[in-house]
C-alpha positions as CSV (number, residue, x, y, z in Angstrom):
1,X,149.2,67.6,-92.4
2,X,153.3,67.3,-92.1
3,X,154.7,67.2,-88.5
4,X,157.5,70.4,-88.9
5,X,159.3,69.0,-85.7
6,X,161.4,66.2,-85.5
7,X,159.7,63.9,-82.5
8,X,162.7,62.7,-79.4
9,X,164.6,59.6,-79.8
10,X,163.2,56.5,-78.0
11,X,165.4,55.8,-75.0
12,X,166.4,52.0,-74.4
13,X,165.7,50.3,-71.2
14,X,166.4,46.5,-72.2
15,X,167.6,44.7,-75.1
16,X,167.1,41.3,-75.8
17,X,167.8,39.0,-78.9
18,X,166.3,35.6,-80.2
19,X,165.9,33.8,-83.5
20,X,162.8,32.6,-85.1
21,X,162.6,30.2,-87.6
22,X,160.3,29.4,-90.4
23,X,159.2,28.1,-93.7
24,X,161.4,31.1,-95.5
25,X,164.6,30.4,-93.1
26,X,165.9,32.0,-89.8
27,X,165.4,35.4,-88.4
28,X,167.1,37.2,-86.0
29,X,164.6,38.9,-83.2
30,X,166.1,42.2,-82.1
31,X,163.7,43.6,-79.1
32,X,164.1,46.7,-77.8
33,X,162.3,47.8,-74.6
34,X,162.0,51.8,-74.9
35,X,160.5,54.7,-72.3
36,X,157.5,54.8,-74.9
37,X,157.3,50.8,-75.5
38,X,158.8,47.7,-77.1
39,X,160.4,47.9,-80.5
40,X,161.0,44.5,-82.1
41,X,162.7,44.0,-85.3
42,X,163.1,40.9,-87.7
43,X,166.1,40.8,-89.4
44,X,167.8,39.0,-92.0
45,X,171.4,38.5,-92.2
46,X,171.9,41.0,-94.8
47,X,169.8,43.6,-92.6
48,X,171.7,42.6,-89.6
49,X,175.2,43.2,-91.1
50,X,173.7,46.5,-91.9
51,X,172.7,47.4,-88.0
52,X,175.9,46.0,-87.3
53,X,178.1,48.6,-89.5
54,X,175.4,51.5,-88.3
55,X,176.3,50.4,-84.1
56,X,180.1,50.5,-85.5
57,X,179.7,53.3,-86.9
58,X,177.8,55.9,-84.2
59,X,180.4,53.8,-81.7
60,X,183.5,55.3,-83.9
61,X,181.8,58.9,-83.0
62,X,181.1,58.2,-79.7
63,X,184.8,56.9,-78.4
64,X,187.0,57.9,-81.4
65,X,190.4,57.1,-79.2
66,X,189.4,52.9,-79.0
């Protein structure tokens, strides 16, 4: 069965960042302590360019005079 709502954003407490390194390269470790839990992401440096345009982006929206 389909969920037919959307569910409610997670709301972040604390963020932190670290890097991890292995056999493949470096990582970056974005961890994101929410209301529900901690999200952590691994990203790359192609996959952090694109959170970094997404931040810029909703930031744009959010204080269009800067």
């Amino acid at each position: 069965m389909r969920r037919t709502t959307k569910a409610l954003p997670f709301v972040p407490t604390e963020i932190h960042v670290s890097t991890f390194e292995d056999e493949k390269g470096l990582l970056g470790i974005l961890s994101i302590q929410t209301t529900e839990g901690i999200l952590d992401l691994a990203l790359d440096l192609t996959t952090a360019d694109a959170v970094a345009n997404a931040v810029k982006e909703i930031r744009s929206k959010l204080a269009p005079e800067r």
